[in-house]
DRENLUM-223017 format. One line per field, with one value per residue (C-alpha): residue number from 0; y, x, z; residue in one letter. Coordinates in steps of 0.02 Angstrom, whole numbers, plus 50000, padded with zeros to 5 digits. Layout:
resi <- c(NUM / ...)
v <- c(Y / ...)
u <- c(X / ...)
w <- c(Z / ...)
resn <- c(a / ...)
This chain:
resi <- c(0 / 1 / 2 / 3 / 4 / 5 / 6 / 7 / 8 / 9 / 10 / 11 / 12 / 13 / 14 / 15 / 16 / 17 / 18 / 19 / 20 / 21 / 22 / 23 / 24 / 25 / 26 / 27 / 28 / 29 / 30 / 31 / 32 / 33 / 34 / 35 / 36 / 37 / 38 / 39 / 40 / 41 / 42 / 43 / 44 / 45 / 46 / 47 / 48 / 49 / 50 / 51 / 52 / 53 / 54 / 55 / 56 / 57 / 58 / 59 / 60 / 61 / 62 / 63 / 64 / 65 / 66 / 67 / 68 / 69 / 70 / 71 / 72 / 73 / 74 / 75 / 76 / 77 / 78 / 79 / 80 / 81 / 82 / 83 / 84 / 85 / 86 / 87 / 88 / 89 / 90 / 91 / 92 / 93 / 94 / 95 / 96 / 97 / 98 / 99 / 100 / 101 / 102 / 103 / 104 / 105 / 106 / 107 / 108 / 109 / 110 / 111 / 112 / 113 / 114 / 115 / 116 / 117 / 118 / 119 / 120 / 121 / 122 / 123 / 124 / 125 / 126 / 127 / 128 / 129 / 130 / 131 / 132 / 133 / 134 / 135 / 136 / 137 / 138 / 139 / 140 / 141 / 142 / 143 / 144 / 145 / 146 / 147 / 148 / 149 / 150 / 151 / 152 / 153 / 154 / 155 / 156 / 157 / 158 / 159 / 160 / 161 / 162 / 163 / 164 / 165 / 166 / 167 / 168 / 169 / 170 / 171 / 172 / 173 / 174 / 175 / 176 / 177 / 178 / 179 / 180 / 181 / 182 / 183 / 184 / 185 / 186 / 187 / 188 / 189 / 190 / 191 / 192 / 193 / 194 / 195 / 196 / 197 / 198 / 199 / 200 / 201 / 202 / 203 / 204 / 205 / 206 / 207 / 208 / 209 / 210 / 211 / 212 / 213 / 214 / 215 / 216 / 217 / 218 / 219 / 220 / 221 / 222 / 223 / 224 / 225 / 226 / 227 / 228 / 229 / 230 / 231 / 232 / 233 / 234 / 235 / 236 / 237 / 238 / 239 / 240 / 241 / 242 / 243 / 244 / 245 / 246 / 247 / 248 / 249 / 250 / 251 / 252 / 253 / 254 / 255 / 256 / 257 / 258 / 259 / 260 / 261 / 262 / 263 / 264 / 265 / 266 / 267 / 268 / 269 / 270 / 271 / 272 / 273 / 274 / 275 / 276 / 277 / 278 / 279 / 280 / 281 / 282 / 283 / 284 / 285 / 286 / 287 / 288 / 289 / 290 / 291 / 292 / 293 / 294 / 295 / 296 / 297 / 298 / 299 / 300 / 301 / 302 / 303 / 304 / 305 / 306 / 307 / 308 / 309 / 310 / 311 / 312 / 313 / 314 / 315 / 316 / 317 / 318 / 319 / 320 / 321 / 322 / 323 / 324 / 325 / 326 / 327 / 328 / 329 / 330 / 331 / 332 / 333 / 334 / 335 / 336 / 337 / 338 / 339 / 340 / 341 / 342 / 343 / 344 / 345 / 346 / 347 / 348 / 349 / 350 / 351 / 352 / 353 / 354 / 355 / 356 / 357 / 358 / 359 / 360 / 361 / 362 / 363 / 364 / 365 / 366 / 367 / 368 / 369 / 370 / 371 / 372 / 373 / 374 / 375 / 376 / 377 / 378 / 379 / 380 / 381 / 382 / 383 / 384 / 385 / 386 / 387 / 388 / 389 / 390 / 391 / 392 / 393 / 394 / 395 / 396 / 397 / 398 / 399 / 400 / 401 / 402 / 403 / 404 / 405 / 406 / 407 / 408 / 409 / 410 / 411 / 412)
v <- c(58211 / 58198 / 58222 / 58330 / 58271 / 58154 / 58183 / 58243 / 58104 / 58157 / 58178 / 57985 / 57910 / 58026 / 57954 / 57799 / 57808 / 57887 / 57788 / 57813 / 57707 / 57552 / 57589 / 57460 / 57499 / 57557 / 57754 / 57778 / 57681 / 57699 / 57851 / 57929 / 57891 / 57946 / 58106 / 58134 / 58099 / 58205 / 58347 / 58315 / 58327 / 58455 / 58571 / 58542 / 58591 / 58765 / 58807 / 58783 / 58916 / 59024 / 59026 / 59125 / 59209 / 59372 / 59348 / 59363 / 59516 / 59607 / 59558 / 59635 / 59777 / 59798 / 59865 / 59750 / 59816 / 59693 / 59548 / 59592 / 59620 / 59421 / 59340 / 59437 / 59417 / 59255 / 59215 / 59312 / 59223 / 59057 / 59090 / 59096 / 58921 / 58865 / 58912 / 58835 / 58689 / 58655 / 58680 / 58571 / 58435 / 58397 / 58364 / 58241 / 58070 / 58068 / 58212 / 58136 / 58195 / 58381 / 58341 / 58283 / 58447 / 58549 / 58472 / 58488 / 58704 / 58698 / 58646 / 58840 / 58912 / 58852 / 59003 / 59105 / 59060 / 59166 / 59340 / 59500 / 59609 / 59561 / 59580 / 59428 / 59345 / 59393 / 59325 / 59131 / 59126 / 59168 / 59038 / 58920 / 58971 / 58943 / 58758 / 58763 / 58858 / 58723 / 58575 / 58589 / 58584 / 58431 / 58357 / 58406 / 58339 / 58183 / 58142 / 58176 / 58034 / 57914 / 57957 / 57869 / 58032 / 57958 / 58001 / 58159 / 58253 / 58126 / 58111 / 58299 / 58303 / 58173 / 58267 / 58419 / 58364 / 58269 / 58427 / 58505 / 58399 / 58420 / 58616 / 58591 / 58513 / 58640 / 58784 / 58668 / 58608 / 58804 / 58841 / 58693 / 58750 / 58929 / 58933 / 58803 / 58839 / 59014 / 59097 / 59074 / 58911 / 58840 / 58875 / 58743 / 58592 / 58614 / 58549 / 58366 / 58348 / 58438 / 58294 / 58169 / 58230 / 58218 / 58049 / 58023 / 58071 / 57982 / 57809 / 57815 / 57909 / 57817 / 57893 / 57840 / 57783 / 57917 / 57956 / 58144 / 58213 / 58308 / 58429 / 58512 / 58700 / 58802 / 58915 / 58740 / 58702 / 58846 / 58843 / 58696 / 58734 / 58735 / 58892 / 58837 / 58816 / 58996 / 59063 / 58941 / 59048 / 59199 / 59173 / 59120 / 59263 / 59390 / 59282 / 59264 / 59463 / 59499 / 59297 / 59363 / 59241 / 59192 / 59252 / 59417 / 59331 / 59275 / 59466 / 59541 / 59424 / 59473 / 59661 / 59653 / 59548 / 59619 / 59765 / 59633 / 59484 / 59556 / 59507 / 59351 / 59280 / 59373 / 59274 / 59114 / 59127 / 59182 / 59043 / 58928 / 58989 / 58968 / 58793 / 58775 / 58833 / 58715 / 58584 / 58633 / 58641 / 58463 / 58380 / 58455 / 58417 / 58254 / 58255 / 58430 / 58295 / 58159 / 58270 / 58340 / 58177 / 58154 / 58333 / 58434 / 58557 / 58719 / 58742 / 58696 / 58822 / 58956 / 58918 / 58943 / 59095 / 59170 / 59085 / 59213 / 59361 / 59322 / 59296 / 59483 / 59539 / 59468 / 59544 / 59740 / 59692 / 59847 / 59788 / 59641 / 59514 / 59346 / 59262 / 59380 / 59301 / 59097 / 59127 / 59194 / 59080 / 58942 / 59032 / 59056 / 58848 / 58793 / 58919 / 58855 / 58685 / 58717 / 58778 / 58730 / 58547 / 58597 / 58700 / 58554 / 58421 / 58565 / 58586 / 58385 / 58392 / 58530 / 58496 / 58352 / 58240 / 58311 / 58503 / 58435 / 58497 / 58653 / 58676 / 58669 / 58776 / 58930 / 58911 / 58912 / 59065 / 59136 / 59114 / 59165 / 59339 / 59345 / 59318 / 59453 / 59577 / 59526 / 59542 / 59698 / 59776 / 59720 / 59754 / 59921 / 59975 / 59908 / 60018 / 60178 / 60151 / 60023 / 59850 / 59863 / 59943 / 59815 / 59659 / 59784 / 59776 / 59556 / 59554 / 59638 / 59548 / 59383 / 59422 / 59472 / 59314 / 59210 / 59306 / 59225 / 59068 / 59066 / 59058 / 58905 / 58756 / 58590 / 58454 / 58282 / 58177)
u <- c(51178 / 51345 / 51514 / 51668 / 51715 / 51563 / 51454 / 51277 / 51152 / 51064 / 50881 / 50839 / 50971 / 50905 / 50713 / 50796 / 50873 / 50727 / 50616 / 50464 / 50544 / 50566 / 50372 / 50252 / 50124 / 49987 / 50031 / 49893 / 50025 / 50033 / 50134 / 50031 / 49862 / 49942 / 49999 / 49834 / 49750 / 49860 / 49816 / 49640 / 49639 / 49759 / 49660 / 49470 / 49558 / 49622 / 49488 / 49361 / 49478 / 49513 / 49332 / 49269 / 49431 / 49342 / 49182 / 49303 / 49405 / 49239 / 49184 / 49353 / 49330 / 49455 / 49461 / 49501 / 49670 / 49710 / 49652 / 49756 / 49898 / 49829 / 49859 / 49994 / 50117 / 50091 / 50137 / 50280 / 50350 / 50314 / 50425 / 50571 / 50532 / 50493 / 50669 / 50748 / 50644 / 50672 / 50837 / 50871 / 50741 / 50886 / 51040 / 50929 / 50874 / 50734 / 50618 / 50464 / 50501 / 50511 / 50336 / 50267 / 50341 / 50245 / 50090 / 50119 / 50085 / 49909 / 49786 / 49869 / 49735 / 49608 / 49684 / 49573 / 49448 / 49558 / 49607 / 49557 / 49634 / 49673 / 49854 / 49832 / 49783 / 49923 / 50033 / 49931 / 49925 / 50102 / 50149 / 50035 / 50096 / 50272 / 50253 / 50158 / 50308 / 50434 / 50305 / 50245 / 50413 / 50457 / 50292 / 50282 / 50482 / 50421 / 50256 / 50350 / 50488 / 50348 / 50242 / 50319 / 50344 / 50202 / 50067 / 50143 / 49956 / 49880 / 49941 / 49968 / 49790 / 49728 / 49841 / 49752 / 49589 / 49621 / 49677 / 49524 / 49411 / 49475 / 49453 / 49263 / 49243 / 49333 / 49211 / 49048 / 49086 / 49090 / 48928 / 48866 / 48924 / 48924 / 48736 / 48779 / 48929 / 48959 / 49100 / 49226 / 49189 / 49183 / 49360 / 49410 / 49331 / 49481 / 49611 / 49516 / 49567 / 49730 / 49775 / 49715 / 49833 / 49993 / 49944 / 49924 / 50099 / 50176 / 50104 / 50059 / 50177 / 50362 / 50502 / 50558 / 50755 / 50863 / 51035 / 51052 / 51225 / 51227 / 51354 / 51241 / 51227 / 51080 / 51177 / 51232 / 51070 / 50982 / 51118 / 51059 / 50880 / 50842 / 50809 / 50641 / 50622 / 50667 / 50544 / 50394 / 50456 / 50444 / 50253 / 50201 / 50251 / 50170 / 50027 / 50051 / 50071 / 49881 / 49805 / 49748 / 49684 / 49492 / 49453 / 49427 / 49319 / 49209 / 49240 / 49171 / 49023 / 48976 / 49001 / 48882 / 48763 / 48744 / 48631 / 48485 / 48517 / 48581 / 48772 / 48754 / 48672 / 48776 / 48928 / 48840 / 48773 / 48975 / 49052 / 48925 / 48990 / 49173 / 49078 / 49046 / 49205 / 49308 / 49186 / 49229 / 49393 / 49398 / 49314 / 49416 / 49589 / 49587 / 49515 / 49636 / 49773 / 49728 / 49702 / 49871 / 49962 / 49886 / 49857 / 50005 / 50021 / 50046 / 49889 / 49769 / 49882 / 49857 / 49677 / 49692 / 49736 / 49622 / 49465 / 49539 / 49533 / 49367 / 49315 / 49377 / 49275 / 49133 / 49159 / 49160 / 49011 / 48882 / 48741 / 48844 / 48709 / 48686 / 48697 / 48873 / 48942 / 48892 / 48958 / 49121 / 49158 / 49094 / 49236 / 49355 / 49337 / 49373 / 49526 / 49610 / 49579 / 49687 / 49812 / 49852 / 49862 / 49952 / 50093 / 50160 / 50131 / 50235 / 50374 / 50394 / 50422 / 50540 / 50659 / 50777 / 50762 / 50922 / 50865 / 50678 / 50661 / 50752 / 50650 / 50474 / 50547 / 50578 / 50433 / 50329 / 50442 / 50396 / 50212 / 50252 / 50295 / 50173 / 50048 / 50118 / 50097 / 49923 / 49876 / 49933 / 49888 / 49706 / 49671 / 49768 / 49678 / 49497 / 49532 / 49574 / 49474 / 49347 / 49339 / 49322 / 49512 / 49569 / 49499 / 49562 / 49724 / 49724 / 49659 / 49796 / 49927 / 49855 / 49876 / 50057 / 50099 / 49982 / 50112 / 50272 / 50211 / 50189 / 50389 / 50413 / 50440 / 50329 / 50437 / 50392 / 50507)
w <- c(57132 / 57072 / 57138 / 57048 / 56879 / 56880 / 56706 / 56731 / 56663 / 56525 / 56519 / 56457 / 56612 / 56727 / 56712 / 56677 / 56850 / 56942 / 57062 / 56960 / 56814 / 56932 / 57011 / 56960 / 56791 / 56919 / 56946 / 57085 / 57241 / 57421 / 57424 / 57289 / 57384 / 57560 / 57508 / 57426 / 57603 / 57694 / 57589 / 57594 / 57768 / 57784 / 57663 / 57763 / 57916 / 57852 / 57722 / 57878 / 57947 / 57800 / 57729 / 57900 / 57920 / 57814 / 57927 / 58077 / 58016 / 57987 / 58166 / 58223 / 58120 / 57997 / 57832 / 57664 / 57642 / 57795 / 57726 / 57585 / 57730 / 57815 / 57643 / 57564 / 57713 / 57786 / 57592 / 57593 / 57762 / 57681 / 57534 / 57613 / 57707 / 57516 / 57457 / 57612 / 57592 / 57411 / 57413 / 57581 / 57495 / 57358 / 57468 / 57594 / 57571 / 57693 / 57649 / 57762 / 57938 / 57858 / 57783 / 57951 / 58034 / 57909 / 57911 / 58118 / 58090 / 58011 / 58146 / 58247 / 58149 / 58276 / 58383 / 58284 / 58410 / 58538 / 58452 / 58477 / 58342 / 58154 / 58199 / 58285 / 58139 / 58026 / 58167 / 58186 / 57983 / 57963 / 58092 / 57970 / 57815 / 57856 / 57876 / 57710 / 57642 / 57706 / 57657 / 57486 / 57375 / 57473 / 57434 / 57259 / 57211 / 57328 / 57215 / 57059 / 57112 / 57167 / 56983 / 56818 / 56693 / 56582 / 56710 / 56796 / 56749 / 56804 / 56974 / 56999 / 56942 / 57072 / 57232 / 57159 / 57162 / 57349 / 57426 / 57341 / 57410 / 57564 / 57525 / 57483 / 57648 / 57730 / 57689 / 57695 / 57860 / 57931 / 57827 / 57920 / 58114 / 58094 / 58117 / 58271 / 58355 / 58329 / 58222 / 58365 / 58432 / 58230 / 58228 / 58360 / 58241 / 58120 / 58225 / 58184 / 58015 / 58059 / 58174 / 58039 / 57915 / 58006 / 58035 / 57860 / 57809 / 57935 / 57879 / 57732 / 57622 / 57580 / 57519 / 57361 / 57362 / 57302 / 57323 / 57318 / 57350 / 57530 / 57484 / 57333 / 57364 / 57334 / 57208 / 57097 / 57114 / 57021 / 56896 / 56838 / 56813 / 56624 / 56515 / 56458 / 56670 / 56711 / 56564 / 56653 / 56816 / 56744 / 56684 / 56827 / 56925 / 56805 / 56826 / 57007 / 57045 / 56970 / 57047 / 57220 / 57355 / 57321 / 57507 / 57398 / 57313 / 57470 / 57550 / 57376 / 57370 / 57561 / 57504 / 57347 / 57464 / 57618 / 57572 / 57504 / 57639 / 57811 / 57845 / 57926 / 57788 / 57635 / 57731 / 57728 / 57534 / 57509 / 57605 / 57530 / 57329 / 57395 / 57450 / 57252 / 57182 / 57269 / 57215 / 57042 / 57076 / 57152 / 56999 / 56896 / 56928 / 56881 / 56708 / 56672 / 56718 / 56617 / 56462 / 56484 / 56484 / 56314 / 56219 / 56312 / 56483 / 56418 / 56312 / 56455 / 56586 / 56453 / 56454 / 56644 / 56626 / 56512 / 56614 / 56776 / 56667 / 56612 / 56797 / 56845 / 56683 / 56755 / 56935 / 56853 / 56742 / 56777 / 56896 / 56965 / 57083 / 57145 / 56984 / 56926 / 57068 / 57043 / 56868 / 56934 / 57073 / 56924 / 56821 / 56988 / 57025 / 56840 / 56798 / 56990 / 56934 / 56773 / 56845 / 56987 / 56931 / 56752 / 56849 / 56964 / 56804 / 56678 / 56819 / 56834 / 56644 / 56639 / 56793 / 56817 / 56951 / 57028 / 57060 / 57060 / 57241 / 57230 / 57067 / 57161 / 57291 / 57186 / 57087 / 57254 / 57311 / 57152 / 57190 / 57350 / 57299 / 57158 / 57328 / 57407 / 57288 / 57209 / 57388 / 57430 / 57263 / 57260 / 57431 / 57403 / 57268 / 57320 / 57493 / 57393 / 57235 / 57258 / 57190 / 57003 / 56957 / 57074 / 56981 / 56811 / 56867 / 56907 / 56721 / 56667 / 56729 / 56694 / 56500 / 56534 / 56617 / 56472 / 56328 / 56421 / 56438 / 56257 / 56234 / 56358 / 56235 / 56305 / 56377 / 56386 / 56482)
resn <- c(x / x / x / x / x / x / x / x / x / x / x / x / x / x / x / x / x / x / x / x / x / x / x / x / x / x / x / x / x / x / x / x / x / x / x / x / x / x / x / x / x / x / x / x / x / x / x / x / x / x / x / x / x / x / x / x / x / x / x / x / x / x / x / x / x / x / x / x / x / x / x / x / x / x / x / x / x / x / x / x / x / x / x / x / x / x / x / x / x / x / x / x / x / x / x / x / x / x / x / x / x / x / x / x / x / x / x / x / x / x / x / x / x / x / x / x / x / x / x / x / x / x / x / x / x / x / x / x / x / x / x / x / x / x / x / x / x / x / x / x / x / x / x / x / x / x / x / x / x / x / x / x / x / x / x / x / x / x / x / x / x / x / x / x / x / x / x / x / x / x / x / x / x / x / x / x / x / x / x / x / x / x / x / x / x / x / x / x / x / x / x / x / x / x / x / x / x / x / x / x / x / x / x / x / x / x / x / x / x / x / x / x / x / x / x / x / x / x / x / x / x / x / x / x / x / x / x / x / x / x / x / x / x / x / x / x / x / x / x / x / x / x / x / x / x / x / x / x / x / x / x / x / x / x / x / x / x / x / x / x / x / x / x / x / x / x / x / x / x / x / x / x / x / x / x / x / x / x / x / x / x / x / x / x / x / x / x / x / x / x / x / x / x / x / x / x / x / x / x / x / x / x / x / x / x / x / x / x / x / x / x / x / x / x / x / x / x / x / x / x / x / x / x / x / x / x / x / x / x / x / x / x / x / x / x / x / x / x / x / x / x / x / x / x / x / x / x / x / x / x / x / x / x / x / x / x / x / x / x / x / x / x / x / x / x / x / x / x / x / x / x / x / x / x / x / x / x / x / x / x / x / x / x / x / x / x / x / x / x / x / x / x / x / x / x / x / x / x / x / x / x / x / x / x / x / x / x / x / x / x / x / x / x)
């Protein structure tokens, strides 16, 4: 950060300057490895939770729109913690007791144990999300510092495919005590890994020196975010508005099954393929990483993209059964895997260290509200018109936001 009638450094200085250009040859360090552990245990304690969160609003008996109501506003309260977050992250030097605050709200989604209407769920998973909100812009700016700018796919790729893991033990660990415990009593398990997460971040991860400026405002801030920035923004909101949560996903596959296998066991076969898509999303992350720090970020994010509309093509196909549904969670676990490592690696290219947390924070806003409204529009439309024009209308969208990413110019940094 730089005081008045200070130049800005230019884009060479800047990495020049960064922590990441002093960090040893090895990018996989301590920091890099601890955040990855945190997230691997923050992600099996609420995927346990989230992957029989549609078997418990069924049991309470509500309709989809309100799990389109769960996800879509427990997104929208996180993005304002995102913005605050992001832009807070840039003016502090000590970003890691924030971290270890957010990481702090997961495990409340053990109270699912406890409620009684799906109100009451909106209200725990907001709580929940909020952390997440204030949490991941800080972690993402944080990694990118600790990563040198050769391996930023790489290492986005590895967090990815940590907190991915951590999301395939999630679900497979509620397959497992479902049939055990009991849906209620499976919800108290994820506190565990909840607890071992914040532990995590508080040893593990360092904070790289920096010496941000404490009197940067949020508005200088996005000022300074690059053109070719803003256009990344703006195709990842298109995409974002039609790239509903995957619980849809588990809800549709329970739907399609039920009348063939009796509802307990249609929600274990559909926890068990969101069991498989995060396994597909875990192994992939790393490998999308390493080929983008060689070929380039933007063509396999495009491919992202076009791998979700083929998913929703497969979901309308007429006569749609068990084996529609392993090829479109297949589909659903590869796409997520694309881009959800290529977005954080592009966004380390494109921002400068300076803004790099109030960068991350408006692109997670931005996903934020794209959550919001995929959310409310699928589960709007399936409730009124079924599921097909719902899955139509993601397709849609996820072309739109494919064109505009086709006028963002790759950086390398």
């Amino acid at each position: 950060m730089h005081g008045p009638g200070r130049r800005a450094p230019t884009a060479t200085e800047a990495v020049a300057a960064s922590p990441a250009a002093a960090a040893a040859p090895g990018w996989l360090n301590r920091t890099l490895l601890g955040v990855g552990l945190t997230s691997l245990f923050s992600d099996w304690g609420h995927e346990l939770a989230t992957s029989l969160m549609p078997a418990l609003l069924t049991s309470l008996g509500a309709p989809p729109i309100a799990l389109g109501v769960v996800e879509g506003l427990s997104d929208a309260a996180s993005t304002g913690m995102k913005l605050a977050g992001g832009a807070y992250g840039d003016r502090i030097a000590n970003r890691k007791p924030l971290l270890v605050l957010g990481y702090l709200a997961t495990p409340i989604m053990a109270l699912f144990a406890i409620v009684t209407a799906w109100w009451q769920v909106v209200t725990l998973r907001t709580v929940a999300w909020a952390g997440r909100g204030l949490r991941n812009p800080l972690r993402d700016s944080l990694l990118a510092d600790a990563t040198p700018p050769t391996a930023y796919g790489r290492a986005f790729g590895f967090h990815r495919g940590m907190d991915t893991l951590g999301a395939v033990l999630g679900p497979l660990t509620g397959t497992l005590l479902l049939p055990v415990l009991g849906l209620r009593h499976a919800f108290w398990i994820s506190t565990i890994p909840g607890a071992l997460s914040v532990l995590c971040v508080a040893i593990l991860v360092r904070e790289p020196p920096r010496h941000p400026d404490p009197t940067l405002r949020f508005r200088t801030s996005l000022r300074r975010l690059p053109a070719q920035f803003r256009w990344f923004l703006g195709s990842a909101g298109v995409f974002g508005m039609g790239n509903y949560a995957h619980t849809f996903l588990v809800l549709y596959a329970q739907t399609v099954l039920t009348p063939s296998l009796g509802a307990a066991r249609a929600a274990a076969v559909a926890v068990g393929l969101y069991t498989l898509h995060n396994a597909l999303y875990a192994v992939g992350s790393f490998p999308a990483g390493f080929i983008a720090d060689r070929l380039g970020k933007r063509g396999l994010l495009v491919t992202g993209y076009a791998l979700f509309a083929a998913m929703n093509l497969v979901l309308i196909a007429p006569g749609a059964g068990l084996m529609h549904l392993v090829f479109a969670f297949v589909l659903a676990g590869i796409y997520i895997a694309l881009v959800d490592a290529m977005e954080g690696a592009m966004a380390a290219d494109l921002l400068p260290p300076e803004v790099r947390s109030t960068g991350y924070g408006v692109l997670a806003a931005v996903n934020g509200i794209g959550d919001l409204v995929s959310g409310l529009a699928v589960g709007g439309l399936w409730t009124a018109f079924g599921a097909r024009p719902a899955f139509v209308y993601a397709a849609v969208l996820t072309l739109g936001g494919a064109a505009l990413l086709g006028r963002v110019r790759a950086v390398r940094r």
